[in-house]
C-alpha positions in Angstrom: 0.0 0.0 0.0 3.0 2.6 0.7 4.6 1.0 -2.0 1.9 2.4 -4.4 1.1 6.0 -2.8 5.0 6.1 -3.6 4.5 5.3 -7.1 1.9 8.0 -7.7 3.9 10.6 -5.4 6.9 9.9 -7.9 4.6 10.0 -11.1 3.2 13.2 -10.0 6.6 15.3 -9.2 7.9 13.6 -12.6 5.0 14.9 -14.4 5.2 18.3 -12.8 8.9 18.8 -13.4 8.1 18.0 -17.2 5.5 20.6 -17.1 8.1 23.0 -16.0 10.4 22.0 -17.8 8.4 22.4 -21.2 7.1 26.2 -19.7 10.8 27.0 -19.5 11.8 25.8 -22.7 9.3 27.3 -24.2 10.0 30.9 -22.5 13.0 30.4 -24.0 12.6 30.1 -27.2 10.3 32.2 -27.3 13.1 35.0 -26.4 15.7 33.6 -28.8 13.0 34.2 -31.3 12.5 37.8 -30.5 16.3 38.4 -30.4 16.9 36.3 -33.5 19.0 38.5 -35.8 18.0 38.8 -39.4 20.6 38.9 -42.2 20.5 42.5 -44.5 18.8 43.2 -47.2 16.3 39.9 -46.6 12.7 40.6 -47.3 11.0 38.9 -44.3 13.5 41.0 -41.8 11.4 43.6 -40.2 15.2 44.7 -38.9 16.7 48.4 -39.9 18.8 46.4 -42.2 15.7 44.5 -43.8 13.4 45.5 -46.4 10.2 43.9 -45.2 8.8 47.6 -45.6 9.1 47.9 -49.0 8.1 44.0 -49.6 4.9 44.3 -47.7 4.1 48.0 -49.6 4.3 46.0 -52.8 1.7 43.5 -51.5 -0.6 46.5 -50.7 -0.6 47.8 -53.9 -2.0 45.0 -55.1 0.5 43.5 -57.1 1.7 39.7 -57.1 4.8 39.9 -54.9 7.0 36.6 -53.9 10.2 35.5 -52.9 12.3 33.4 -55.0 14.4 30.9 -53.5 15.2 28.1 -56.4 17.7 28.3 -58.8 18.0 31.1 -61.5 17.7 28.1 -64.2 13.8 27.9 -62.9 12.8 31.3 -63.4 9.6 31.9 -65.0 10.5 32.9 -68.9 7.6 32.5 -70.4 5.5 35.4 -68.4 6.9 38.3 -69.3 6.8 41.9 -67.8 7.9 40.1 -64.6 10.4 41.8 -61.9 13.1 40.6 -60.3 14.6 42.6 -57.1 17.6 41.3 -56.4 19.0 43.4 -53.6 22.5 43.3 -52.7 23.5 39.7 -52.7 26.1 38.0 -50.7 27.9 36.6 -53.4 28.5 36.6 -57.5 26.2 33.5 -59.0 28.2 31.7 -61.3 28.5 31.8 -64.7 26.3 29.2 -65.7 23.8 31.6 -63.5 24.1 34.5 -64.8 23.0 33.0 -68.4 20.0 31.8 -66.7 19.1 35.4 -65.5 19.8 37.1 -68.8 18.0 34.3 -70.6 15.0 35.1 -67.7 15.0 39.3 -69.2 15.6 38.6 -73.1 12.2 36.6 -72.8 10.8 40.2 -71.8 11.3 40.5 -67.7 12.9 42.6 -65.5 16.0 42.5 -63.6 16.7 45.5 -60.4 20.1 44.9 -59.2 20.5 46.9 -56.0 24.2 46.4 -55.4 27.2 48.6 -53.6 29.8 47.5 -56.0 28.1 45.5 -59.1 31.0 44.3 -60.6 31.3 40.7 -61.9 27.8 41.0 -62.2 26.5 41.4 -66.2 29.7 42.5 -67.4 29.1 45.8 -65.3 32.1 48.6 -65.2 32.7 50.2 -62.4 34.9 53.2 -60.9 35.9 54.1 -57.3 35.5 57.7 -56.2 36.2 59.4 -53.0 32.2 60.6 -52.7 32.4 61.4 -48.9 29.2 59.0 -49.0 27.8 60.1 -45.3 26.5 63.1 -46.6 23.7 64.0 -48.4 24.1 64.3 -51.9 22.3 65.8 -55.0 20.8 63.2 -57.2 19.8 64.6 -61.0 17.8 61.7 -62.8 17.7 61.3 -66.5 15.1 64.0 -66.7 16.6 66.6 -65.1 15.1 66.3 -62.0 16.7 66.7 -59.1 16.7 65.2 -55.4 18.4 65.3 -52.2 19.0 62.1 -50.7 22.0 59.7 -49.3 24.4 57.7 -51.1 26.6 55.5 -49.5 28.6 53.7 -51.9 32.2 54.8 -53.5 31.7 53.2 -56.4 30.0 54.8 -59.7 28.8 52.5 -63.0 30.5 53.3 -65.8 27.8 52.8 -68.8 28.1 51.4 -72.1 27.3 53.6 -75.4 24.0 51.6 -75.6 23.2 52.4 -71.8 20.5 54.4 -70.8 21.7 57.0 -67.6 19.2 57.1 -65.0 20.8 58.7 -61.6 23.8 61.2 -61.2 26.0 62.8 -58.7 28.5 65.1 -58.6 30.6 61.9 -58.7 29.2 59.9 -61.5 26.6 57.5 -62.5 24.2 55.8 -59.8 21.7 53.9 -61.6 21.5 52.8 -65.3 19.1 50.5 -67.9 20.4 47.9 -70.0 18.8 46.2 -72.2 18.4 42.4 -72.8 16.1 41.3 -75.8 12.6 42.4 -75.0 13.9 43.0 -71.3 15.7 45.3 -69.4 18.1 45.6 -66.5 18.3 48.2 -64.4 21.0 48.8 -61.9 20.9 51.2 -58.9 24.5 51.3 -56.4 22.5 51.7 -53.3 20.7 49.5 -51.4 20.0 51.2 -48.4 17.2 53.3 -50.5 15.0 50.3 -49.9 15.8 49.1 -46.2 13.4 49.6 -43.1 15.7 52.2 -41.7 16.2 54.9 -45.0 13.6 54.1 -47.5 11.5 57.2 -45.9 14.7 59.5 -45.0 15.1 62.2 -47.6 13.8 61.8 -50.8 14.8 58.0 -51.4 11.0 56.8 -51.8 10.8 59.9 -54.5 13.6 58.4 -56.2 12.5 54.5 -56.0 9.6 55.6 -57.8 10.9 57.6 -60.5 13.8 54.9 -61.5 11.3 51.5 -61.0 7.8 52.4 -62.7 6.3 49.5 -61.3 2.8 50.3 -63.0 4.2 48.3 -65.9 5.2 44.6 -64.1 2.5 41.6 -64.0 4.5 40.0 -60.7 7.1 41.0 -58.5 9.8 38.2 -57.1 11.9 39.2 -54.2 15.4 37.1 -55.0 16.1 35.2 -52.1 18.6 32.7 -53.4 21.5 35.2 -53.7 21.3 35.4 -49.7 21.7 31.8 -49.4 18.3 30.7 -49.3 18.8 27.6 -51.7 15.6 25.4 -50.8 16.2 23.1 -54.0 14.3 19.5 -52.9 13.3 16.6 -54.9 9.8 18.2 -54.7 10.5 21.3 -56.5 13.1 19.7 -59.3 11.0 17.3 -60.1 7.1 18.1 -61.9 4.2 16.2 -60.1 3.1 13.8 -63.0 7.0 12.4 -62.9 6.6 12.2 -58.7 2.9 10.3 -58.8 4.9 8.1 -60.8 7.5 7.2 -58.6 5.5 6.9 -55.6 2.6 4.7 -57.6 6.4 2.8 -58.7 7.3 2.2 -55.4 3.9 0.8 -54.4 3.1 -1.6 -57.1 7.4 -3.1 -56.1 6.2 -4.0 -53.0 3.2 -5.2 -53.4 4.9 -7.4 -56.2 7.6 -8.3 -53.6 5.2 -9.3 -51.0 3.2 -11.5 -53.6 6.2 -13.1 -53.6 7.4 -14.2 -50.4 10.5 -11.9 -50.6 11.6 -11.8 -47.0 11.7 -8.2 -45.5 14.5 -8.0 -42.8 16.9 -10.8 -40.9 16.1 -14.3 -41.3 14.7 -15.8 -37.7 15.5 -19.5 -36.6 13.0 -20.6 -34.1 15.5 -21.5 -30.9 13.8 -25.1 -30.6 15.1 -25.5 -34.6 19.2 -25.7 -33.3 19.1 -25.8 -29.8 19.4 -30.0 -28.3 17.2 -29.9 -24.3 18.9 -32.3 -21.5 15.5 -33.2 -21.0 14.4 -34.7 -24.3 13.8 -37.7 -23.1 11.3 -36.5 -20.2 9.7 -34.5 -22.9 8.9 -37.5 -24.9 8.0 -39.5 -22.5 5.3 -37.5 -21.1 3.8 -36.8 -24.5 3.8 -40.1 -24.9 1.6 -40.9 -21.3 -0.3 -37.5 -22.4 -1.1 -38.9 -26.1 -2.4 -42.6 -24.9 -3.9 -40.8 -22.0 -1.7 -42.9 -19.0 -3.2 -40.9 -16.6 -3.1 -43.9 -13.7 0.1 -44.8 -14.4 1.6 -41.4 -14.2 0.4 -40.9 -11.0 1.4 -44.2 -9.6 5.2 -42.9 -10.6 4.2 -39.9 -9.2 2.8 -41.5 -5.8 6.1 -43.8 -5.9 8.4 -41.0 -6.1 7.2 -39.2 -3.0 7.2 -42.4 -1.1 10.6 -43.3 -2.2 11.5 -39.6 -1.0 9.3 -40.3 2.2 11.4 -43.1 3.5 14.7 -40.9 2.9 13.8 -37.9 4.5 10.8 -39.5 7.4 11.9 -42.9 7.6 8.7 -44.2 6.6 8.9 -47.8 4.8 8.1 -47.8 1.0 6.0 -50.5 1.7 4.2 -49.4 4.4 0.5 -48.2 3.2 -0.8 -44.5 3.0 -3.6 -44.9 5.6 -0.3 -46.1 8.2 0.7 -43.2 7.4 -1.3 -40.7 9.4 0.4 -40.4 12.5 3.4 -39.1 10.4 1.5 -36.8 8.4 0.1 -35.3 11.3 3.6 -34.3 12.8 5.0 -33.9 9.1 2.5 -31.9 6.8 2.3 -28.4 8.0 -1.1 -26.4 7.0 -3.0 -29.4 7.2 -5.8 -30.5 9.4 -6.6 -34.3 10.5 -9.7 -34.6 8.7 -7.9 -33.6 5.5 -4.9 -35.9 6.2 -7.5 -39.1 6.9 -9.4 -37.6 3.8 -5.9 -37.5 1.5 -4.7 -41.4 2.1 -7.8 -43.0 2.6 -8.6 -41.7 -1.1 -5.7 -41.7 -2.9 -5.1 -45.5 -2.0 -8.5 -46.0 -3.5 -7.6 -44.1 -6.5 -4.1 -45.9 -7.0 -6.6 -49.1 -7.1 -8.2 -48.2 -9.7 -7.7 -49.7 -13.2 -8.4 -46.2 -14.7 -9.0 -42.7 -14.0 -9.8 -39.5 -16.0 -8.3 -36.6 -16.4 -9.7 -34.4 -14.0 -8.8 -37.1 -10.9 -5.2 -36.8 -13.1 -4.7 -33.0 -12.1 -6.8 -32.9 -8.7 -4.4 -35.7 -7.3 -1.4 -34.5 -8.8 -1.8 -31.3 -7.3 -2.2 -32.9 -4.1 0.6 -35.1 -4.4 2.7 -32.2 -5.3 1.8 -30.5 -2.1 3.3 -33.6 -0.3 6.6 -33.6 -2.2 7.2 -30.4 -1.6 6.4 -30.7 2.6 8.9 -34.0 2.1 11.4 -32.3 0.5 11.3 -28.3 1.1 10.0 -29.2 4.6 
């Protein structure tokens, strides 16, 4: 009874302490995710450095805005007046990668390449000026308009004769439009216009406006790949008609298999199979008493066994019969009362008379002479 008010003491505290220990964890997490730090320029970073700002503007304005996080190579080409942002990225795609992106605007999308120092990057030119890039600056558009706004980069594009000049400085050339086939790329050497923390300082939002005319795009695709967010699977390489047919594949093989008989895992000998008992011979003895239904003369052997053992241990003649035997029994068989003792050996010499019994008398009498050899010999 202690022993169980124990058990549900114990399983109470242990269930507590789990409790607790899931409430911490999950305070705890919780606070790692409010101080997670978000990388720059990402679109879901509400950070100064993000640009969720202008992301979740876009989606107000009712256009179709997305990130893209596959491979260039998987770009949408056959929907044209499509926009690609691709802000700042954390390395220079490879060759083979930048084919896929000037393949994605010669079939009449849009590339804006918001970059510090774009070269490497579509065979861009670029020189370094000493701009004094903390202050602000005045930016004259292709127009002739002018604005006042920041720009922090010392490093000015240097356009080709078939370039269109978009942005100024005192220092040189800011933004630019290329063109690509029936698309265009445009290229703009700071960022920061578009981040949480400077897209509404100065005139920047004035100036995204003028240089990206984004009354003319269909969809807009935030480029998440070029800040490592590579989420290539099986899944998305792969078309669903091709994936239905490797799964329906897979389920008709083992179906097949287990039509069959193929054997799934380790191959199992049964113990009995390689293993030889000491007591074989027992064993088939008493299958053979239990198959021709011996029951008398297994419990004479039984009944000569304990009397054997009785003489050893009591000094009681084998000979000597069972109803001469109560005196003993009386002294002898603990938890026993006379009338049972009279009771045990008047019957069972009655039964051991007998030219057969069933099985029931089998099992009540071999229970009872169990009882004795046990008192004879664990006595």
């Amino acid at each position: 009874m202690n022993s169980s008010k124990f058990t549900k003491k114990s399983w109470l505290w242990i269930s507590v302490l789990l409790l607790l220990f899931l409430l911490f964890g999950y305070l705890i997490s919780s606070k790692q995710q409010q101080l997670i730090e978000y990388p720059r320029y990402v679109s879901e970073s509400p950070s100064p450095t993000g640009v969720k700002a202008w992301f979740t503007y876009l989606q107000q304005e009712d256009l179709q805005v997305d990130k893209w996080t596959h491979l260039p190579s998987y770009l949408p080409k056959n929907d044209d007046h499509q926009v690609l942002f691709m802000i700042e990225p954390f390395f220079i795609p490879t060759s083979t990668e930048m084919q896929d992106y000037i393949n994605f605007m010669e079939e009449g999308n849009t590339i804006i390449l918001f970059h510090e120092n774009p070269r490497g990057m579509f065979d861009l030119q670029v020189e370094y000026v000493d701009s004094g890039f903390e202050l602000v600056q005045t930016i004259t558009s292709g127009q002739g308009n002018q604005y006042e706004g920041h720009v922090w980069s010392n490093v000015r594009l240097l356009p080709k004769e078939e370039d269109q000049m978009l942005f100024h400085d005192d220092f040189g050339v800011i933004a630019l439009k290329r063109s690509y086939g029936e698309g265009s790329l445009f290229v703009l050497n700071t960022p920061q216009w578009v981040t949480n923390e400077h897209i509404l300082s100065q005139q920047h939002l004035s100036l995204l406006f003028s240089f990206l005319q984004l009354d003319e795009y269909t969809a807009v695709l935030f480029d998440e790949y070029i800040h490592g967010a590579h989420k290539e699977t099986v899944w998305t390489v792969y078309p669903t008609w091709f994936l239905l047919l490797l799964v329906q594949g897979a389920v008709i093989t083992l179906v097949w298999l287990w039509y069959k008989g193929k054997r799934f895992g380790p191959i199992i000998t049964r113990r009995e199979e390689y293993v030889r008992f000491s007591d074989e011979g027992i064993r088939a003895l008493a299958a053979w008493y239990n198959r021709g239904q011996l029951y008398r003369e297994a419990l004479v052997i039984q009944a000569d066994y304990v009397k054997i053992k009785m003489q050893e241990r009591w000094g009681l003649p084998y000979s000597k019969a069972w109803v001469d035997c109560n005196d003993t029994f009386e002294k002898k068989w603990n938890g026993m009362a006379k009338e049972e003792i009279h009771s045990f050996t008047s019957r069972i010499q009655d039964v051991l008379r007998k030219e057969n019994i069933s099985k029931q008398e089998f099992l009540f009498w071999t229970k009872m002479i169990e009882q004795l050899r046990k008192e004879v010999e664990e006595g």
